[in-house]
ZADO-1210 file (C-alpha; in nm, 4 decimals, padded with zeros to 6 digits):
<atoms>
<atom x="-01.8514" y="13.2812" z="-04.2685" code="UNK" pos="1"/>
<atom x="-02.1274" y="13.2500" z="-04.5148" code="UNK" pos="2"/>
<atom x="-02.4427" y="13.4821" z="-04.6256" code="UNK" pos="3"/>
<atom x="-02.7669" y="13.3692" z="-04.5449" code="UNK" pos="4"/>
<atom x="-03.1347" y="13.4944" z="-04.5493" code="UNK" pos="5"/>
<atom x="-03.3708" y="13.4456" z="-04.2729" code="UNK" pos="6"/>
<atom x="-03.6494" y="13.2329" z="-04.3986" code="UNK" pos="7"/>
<atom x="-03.8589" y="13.1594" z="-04.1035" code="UNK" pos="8"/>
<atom x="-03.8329" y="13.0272" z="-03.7102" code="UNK" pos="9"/>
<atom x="-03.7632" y="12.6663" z="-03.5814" code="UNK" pos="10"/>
<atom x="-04.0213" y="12.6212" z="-03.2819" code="UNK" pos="11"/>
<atom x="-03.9517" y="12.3009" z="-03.0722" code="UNK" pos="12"/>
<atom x="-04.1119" y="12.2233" z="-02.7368" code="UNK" pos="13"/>
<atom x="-03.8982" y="11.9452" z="-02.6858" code="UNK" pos="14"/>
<atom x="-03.5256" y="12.0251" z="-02.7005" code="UNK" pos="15"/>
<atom x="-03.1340" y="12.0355" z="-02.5128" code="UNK" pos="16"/>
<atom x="-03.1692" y="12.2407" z="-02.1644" code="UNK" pos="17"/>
<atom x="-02.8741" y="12.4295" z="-02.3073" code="UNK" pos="18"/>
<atom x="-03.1084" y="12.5457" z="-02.5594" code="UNK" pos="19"/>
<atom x="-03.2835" y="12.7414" z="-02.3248" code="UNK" pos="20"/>
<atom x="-03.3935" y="13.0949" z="-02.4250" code="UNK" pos="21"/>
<atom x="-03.2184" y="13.0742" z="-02.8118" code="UNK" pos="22"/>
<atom x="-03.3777" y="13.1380" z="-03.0373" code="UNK" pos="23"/>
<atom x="-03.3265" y="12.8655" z="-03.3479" code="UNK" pos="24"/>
<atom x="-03.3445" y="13.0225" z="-03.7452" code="UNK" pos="25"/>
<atom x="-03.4149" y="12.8930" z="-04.0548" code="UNK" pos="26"/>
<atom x="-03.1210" y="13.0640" z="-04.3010" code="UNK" pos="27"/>
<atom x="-03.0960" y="12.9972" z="-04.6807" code="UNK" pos="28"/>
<atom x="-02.7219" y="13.0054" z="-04.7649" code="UNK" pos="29"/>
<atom x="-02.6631" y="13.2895" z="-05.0286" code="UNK" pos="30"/>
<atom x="-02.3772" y="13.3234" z="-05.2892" code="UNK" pos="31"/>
<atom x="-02.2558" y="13.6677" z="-05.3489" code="UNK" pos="32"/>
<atom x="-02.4773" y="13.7421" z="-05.6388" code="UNK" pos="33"/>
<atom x="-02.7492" y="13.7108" z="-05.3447" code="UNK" pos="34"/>
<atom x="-02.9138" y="13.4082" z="-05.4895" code="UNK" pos="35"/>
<atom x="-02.9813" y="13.0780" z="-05.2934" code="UNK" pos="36"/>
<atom x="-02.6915" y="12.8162" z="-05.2743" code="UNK" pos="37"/>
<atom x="-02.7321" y="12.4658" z="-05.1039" code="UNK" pos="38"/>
<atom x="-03.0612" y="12.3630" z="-04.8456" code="UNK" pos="39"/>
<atom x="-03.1853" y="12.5516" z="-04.5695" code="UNK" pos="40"/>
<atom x="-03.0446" y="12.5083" z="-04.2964" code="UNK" pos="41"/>
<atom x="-03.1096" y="12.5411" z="-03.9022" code="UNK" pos="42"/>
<atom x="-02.8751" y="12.8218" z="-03.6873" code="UNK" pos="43"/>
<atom x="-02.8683" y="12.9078" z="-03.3223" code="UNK" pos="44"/>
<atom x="-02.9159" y="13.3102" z="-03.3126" code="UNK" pos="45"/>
<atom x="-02.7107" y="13.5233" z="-03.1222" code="UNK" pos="46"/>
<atom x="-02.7747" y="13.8808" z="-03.2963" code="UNK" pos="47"/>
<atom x="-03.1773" y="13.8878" z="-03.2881" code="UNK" pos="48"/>
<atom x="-03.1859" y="13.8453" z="-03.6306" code="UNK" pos="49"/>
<atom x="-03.5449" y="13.8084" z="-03.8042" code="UNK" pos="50"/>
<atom x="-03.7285" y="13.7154" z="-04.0749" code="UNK" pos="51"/>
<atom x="-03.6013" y="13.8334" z="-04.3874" code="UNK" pos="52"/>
<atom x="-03.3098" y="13.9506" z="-04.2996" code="UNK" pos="53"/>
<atom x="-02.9876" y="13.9221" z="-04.4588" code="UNK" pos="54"/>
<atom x="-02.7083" y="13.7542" z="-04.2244" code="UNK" pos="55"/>
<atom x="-02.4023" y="13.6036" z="-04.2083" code="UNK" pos="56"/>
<atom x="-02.3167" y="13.2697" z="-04.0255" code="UNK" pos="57"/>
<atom x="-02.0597" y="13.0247" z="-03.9287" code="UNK" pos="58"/>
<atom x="-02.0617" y="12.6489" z="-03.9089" code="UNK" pos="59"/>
<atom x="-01.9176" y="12.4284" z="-03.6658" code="UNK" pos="60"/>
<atom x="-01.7544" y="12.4476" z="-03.3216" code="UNK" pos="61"/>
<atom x="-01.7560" y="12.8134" z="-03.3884" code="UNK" pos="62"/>
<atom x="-02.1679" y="12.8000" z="-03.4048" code="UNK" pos="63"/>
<atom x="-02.1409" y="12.7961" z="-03.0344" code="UNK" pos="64"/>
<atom x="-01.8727" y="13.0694" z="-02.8862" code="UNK" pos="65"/>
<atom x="-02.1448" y="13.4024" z="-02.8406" code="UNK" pos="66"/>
<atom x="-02.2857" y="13.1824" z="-02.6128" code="UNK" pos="67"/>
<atom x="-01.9659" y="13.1058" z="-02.4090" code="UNK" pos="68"/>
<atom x="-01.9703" y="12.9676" z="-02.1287" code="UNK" pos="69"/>
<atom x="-02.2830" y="12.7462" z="-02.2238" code="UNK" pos="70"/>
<atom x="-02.1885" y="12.5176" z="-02.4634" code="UNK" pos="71"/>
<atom x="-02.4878" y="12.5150" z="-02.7217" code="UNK" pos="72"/>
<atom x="-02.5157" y="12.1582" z="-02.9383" code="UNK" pos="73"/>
<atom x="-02.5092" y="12.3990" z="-03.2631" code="UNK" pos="74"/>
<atom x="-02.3162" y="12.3217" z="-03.5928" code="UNK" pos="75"/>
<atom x="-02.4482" y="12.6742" z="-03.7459" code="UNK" pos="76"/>
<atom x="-02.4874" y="12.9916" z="-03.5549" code="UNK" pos="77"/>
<atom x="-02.5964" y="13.3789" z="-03.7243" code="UNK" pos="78"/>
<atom x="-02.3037" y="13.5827" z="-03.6009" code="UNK" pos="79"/>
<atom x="-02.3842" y="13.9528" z="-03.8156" code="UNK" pos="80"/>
<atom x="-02.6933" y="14.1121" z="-03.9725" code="UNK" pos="81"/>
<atom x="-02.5693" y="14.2408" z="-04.3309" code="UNK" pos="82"/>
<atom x="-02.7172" y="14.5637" z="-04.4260" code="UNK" pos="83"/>
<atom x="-02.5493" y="14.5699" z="-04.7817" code="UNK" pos="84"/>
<atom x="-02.2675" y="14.3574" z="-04.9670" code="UNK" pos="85"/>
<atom x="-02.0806" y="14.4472" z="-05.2784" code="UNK" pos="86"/>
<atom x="-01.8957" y="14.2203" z="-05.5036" code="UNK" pos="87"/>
<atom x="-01.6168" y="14.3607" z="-05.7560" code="UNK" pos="88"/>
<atom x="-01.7228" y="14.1525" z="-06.0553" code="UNK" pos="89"/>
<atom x="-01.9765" y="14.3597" z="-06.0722" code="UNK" pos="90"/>
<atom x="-02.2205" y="14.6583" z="-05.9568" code="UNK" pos="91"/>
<atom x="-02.4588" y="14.3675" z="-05.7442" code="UNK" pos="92"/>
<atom x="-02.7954" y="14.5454" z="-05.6032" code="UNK" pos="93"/>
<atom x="-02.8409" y="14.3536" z="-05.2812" code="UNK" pos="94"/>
<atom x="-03.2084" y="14.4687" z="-05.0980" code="UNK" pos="95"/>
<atom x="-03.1175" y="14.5679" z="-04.7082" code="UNK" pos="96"/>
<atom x="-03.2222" y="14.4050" z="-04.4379" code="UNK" pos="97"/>
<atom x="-03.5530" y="14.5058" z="-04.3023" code="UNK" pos="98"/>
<atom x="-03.4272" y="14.6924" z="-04.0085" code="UNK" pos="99"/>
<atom x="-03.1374" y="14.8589" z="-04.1718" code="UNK" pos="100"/>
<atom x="-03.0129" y="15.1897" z="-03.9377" code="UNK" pos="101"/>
<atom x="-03.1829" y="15.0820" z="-03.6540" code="UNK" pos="102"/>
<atom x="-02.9934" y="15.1071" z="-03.2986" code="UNK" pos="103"/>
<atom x="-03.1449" y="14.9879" z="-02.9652" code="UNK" pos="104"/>
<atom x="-03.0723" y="14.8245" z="-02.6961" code="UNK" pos="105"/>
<atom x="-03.1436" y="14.4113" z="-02.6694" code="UNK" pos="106"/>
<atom x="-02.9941" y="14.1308" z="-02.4696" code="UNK" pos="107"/>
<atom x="-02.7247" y="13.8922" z="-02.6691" code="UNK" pos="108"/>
<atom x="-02.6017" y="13.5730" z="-02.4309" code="UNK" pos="109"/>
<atom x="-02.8077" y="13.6771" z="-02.1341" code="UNK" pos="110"/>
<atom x="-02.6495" y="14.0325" z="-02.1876" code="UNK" pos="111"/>
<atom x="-02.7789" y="14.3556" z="-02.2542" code="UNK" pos="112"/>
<atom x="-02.5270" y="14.5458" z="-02.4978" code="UNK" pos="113"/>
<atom x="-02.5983" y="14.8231" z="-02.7243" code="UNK" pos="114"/>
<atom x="-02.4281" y="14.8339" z="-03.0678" code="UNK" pos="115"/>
<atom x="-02.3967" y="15.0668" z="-03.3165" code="UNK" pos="116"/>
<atom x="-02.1386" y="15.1547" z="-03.6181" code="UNK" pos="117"/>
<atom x="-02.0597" y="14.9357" z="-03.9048" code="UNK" pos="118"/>
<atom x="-01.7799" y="14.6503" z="-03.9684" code="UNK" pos="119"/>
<atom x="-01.6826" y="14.5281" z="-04.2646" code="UNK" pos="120"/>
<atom x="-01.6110" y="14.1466" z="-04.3370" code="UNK" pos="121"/>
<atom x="-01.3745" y="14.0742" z="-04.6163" code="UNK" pos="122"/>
<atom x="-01.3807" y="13.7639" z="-04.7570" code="UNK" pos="123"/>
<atom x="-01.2539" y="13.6692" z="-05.1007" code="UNK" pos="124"/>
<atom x="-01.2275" y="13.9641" z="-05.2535" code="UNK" pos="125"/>
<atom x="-01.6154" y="14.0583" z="-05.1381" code="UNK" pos="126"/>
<atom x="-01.6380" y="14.3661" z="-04.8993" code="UNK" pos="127"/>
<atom x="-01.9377" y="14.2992" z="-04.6411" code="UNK" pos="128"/>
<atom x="-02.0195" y="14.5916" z="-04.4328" code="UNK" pos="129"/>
<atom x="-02.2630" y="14.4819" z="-04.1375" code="UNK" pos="130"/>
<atom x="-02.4401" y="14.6553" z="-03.8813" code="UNK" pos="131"/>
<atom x="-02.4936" y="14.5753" z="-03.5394" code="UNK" pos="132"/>
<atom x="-02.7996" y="14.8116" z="-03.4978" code="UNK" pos="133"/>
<atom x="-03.1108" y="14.6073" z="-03.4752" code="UNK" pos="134"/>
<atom x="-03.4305" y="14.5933" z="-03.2253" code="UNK" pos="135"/>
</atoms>
């Protein structure tokens, strides 16, 4: 998994039926200090992440399993909204997500689930608690 910011929204009229009703993101990869790494990059979205917004992502096959048992064409997919990351090499001040302690109810995969509480992704020594309260 990798940190990413929400930059903006892919619109395209003309796409794979298996595409229909995902929404497609444009993420910049973050590194843990919080400041861009790489190119932009397009992800399938299966959190109802927006805008500005810190997430996290994966790459390849994996892009596709939330959406089980459509297989999406996707080779990145936002998996978590971040509402804070720490690193231990140092005291980093990371800005929350824009909708940071929000809880409702939205449909994920065709679903409608209702999340709340915190995990926390550990990867490389860098503790990243996420929410799943959004919209």
């Amino acid at each position: 998994m990798q940190l990413a910011r929400v930059i903006g929204d892919v619109v395209a009229t003309r796409k794979d039926p298996s595409f229909g009703g995902i929404t497609l993101l444009l993420v910049q990869p973050l590194g843990a200090d919080g400041e861009a790494v790489g190119r932009p990059l397009v992800a399938v979205d299966s959190v109802g992440a927006g805008a500005g917004e810190h997430v996290f992502f994966v790459r390849g096959k994996e892009a596709s399993f939330p959406f089980h048992p459509v297989e999406v064409p996707a080779d990145a997919g936002i998996v978590g909204i971040v509402d804070h990351w720490t690193t231990g090499e140092r005291d980093a001040v990371v800005r929350p997500s824009r909708r940071a302690g929000q809880t409702a109810e939205r449909s994920v995969g065709g679903r409608a689930k209702r999340r709340a509480g915190t995990e926390a992704v550990r990867s490389a020594g860098t503790s990243v608690p996420a929410s799943g309260d959004r919209r």
